[in-house]
C-alpha positions in Angstrom: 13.7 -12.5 -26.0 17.1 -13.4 -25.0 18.7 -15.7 -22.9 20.1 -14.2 -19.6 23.7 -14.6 -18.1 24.2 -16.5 -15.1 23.8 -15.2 -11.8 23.0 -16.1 -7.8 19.6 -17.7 -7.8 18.1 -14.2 -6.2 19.1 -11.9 -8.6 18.6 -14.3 -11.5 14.7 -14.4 -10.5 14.6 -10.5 -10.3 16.1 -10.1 -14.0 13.6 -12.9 -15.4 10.7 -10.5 -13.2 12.5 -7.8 -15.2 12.0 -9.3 -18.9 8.8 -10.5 -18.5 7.2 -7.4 -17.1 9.3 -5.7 -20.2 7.1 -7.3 -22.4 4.2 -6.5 -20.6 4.5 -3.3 -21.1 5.9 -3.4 -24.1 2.5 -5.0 -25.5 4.2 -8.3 -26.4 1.6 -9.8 -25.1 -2.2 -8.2 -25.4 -4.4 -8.7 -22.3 -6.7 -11.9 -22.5 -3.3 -13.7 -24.2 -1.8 -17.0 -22.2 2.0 -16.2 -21.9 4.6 -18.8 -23.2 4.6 -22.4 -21.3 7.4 -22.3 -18.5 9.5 -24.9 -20.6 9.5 -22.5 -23.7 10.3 -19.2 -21.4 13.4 -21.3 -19.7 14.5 -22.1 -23.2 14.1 -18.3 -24.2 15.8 -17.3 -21.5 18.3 -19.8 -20.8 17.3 -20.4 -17.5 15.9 -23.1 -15.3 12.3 -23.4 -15.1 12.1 -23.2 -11.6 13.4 -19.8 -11.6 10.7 -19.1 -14.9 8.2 -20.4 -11.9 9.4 -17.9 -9.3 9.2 -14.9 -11.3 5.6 -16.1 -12.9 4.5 -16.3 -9.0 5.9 -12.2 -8.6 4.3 -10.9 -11.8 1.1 -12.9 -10.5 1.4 -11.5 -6.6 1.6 -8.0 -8.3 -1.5 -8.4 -10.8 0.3 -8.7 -13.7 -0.6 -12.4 -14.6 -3.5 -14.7 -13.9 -2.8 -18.2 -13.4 -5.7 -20.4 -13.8 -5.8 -23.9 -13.1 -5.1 -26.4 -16.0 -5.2 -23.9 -18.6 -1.8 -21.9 -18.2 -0.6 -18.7 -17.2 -2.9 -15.2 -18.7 -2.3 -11.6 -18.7 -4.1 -9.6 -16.6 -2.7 -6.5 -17.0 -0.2 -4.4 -19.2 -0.1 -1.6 -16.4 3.0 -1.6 -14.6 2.5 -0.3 -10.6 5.8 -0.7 -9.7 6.3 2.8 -11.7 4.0 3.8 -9.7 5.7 2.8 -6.3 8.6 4.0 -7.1 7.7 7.6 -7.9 5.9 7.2 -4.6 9.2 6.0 -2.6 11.0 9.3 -4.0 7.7 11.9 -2.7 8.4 13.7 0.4 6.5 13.4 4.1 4.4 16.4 2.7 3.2 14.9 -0.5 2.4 11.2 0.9 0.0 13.6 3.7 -1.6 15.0 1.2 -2.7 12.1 -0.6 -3.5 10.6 2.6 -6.1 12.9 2.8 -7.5 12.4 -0.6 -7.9 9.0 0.4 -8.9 8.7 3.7 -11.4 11.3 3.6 -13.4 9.4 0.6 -12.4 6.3 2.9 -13.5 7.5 5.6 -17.0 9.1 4.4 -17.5 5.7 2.5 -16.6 3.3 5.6 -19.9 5.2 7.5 -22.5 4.2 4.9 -21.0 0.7 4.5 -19.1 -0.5 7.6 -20.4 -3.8 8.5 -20.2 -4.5 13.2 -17.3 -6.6 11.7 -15.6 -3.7 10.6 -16.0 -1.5 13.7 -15.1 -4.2 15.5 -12.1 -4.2 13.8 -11.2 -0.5 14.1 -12.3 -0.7 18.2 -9.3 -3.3 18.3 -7.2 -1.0 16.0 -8.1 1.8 18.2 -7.2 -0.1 21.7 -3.9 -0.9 20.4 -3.2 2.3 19.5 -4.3 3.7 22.7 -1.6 1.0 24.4 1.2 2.6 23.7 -0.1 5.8 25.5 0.0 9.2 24.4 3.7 9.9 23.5 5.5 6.8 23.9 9.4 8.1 24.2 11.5 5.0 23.3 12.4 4.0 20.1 11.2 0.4 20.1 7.5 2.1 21.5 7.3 4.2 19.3 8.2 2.3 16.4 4.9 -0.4 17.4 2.6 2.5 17.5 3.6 3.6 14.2 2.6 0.2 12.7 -0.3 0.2 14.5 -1.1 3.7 13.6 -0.8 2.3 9.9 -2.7 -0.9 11.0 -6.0 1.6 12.0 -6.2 3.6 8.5 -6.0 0.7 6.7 -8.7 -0.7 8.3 -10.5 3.0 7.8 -10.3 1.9 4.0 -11.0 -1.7 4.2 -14.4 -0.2 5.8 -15.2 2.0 2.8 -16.0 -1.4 0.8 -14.6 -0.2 -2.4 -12.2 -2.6 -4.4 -10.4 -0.1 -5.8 -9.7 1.9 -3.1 -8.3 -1.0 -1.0 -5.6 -1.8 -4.1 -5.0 2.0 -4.5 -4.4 2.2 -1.1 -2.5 -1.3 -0.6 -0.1 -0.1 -3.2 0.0 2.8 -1.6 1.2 1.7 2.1 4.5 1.3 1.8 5.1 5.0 1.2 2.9 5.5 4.0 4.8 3.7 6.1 8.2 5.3 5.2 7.1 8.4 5.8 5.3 7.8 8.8 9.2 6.1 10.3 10.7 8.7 9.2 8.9 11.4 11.2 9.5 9.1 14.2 11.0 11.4 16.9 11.4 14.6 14.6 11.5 17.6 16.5 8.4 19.9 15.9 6.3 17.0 14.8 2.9 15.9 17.3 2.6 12.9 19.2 0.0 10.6 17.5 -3.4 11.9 18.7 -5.5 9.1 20.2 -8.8 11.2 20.6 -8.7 12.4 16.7 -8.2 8.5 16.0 -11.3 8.3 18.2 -13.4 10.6 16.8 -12.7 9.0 13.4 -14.5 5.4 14.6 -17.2 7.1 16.3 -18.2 9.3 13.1 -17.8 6.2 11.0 -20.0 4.2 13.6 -23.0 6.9 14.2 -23.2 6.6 10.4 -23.1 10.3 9.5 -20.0 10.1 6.0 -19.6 13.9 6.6 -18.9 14.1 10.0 -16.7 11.1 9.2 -15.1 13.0 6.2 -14.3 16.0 8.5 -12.9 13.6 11.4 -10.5 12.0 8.9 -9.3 15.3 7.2 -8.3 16.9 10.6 -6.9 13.6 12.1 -4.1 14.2 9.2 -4.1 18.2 9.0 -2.4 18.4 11.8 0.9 16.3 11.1 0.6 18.2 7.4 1.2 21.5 9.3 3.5 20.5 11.2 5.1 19.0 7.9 5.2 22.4 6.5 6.4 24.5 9.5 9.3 22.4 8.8 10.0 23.1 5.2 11.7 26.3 3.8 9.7 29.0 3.5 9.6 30.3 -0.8 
């Protein structure tokens, strides 16, 4: 490992995030190993240890590293999802639809065998917020809130569905979501956010029947898909 050039404080934490996670992935370290002490990775490095610090705290915040109390700083994980992400951040408004689907149907079906009253609680609350921007809220600003909101409700859709995995998959997963949901803001052709397909989503999920809930969740998001693909050239 060698020692890194000087730069602004920012960018200097971002290149040590970048050498580390290289040897992560490059199986420097196994998982189960503790990592180099911060005083021996500033040396390596040539950098201070507070920025060593820093970049620990990302690669920890991303499940990378474990840091456990008194004993030092593990590896947790030689996958990298930030390869992930970024594939995700270069997919088009059709693709991220269409793994919304895969999702939030299992979600969805899940969420109706498992959801807890805190849960439907939670996705009554999602739902009136939803339903206070009204139907086809025209300016920008309005629209822009129901869109987060709108993201706000399916994620609590998966947090319903009780399954770890899912929730990270997913988590990892929002930030395309919400790109893609911004970016349809306002396009012509594309359907006002539909509040009773929302609706029928939480009232599957709370009667308790996971296919009815399955079905609710696949045509809640078949019909911005369609619209999705009216738009695209034909082959």
């Amino acid at each position: 490992m060698t020692a890194l050039r000087a730069a602004d404080r920012r960018s200097l934490v971002d290149t040590v995030v970048d050498a580390l996670r290289a040897q992560l992935t490059e199986r420097a370290w196994k998982v189960g190993d503790r990592i180099p002490t911060e005083h021996v990775l500033a040396e390596q490095l040539g950098v201070g240890r507070n920025t060593v610090r820093e970049a620990v705290r990302v690669l920890v915040h991303a499940g990378l590293l474990e840091s456990r109390q008194g004993q030092g700083t593990f590896v947790r994980s030689t996958a990298d999802p930030s390869a992930v992400l970024r594939g995700m951040k270069q997919a088009g408004v059709r693709d991220v639809l269409e793994l919304r689907i895969a999702l939030e149907t299992e979600a969805a079906r899940l969420a109706a065998v498992r959801r807890t009253p805190e849960d439907l609680s939670a996705l009554r609350a999602a739902l009136d917020a939803l339903r206070s921007h009204g139907e086809d809220p025209r300016e920008e600003g309005a629209r822009t809130a129901q869109a987060e909101d709108d993201i706000d409700f399916h994620t609590r859709v998966v947090t319903a569905a009780h399954n770890g995995a899912l929730t990270e998959v997913y988590g990892y997963f929002s930030s395309s979501v919400r790109e893609a949901l911004h970016s349809s803001l306002g396009r012509l052709g594309m359907p006002p956010i539909d509040l009773a397909a929302h609706a029928a989503v939480v009232d599957a999920i709370e009667s308790g029947d996971p296919q009815a809930a399955e079905t609710a969740a696949r045509e809640l998001l078949t019909t911005p898909l369609r619209a999705v693909e009216a738009q695209l050239p034909q082959p």
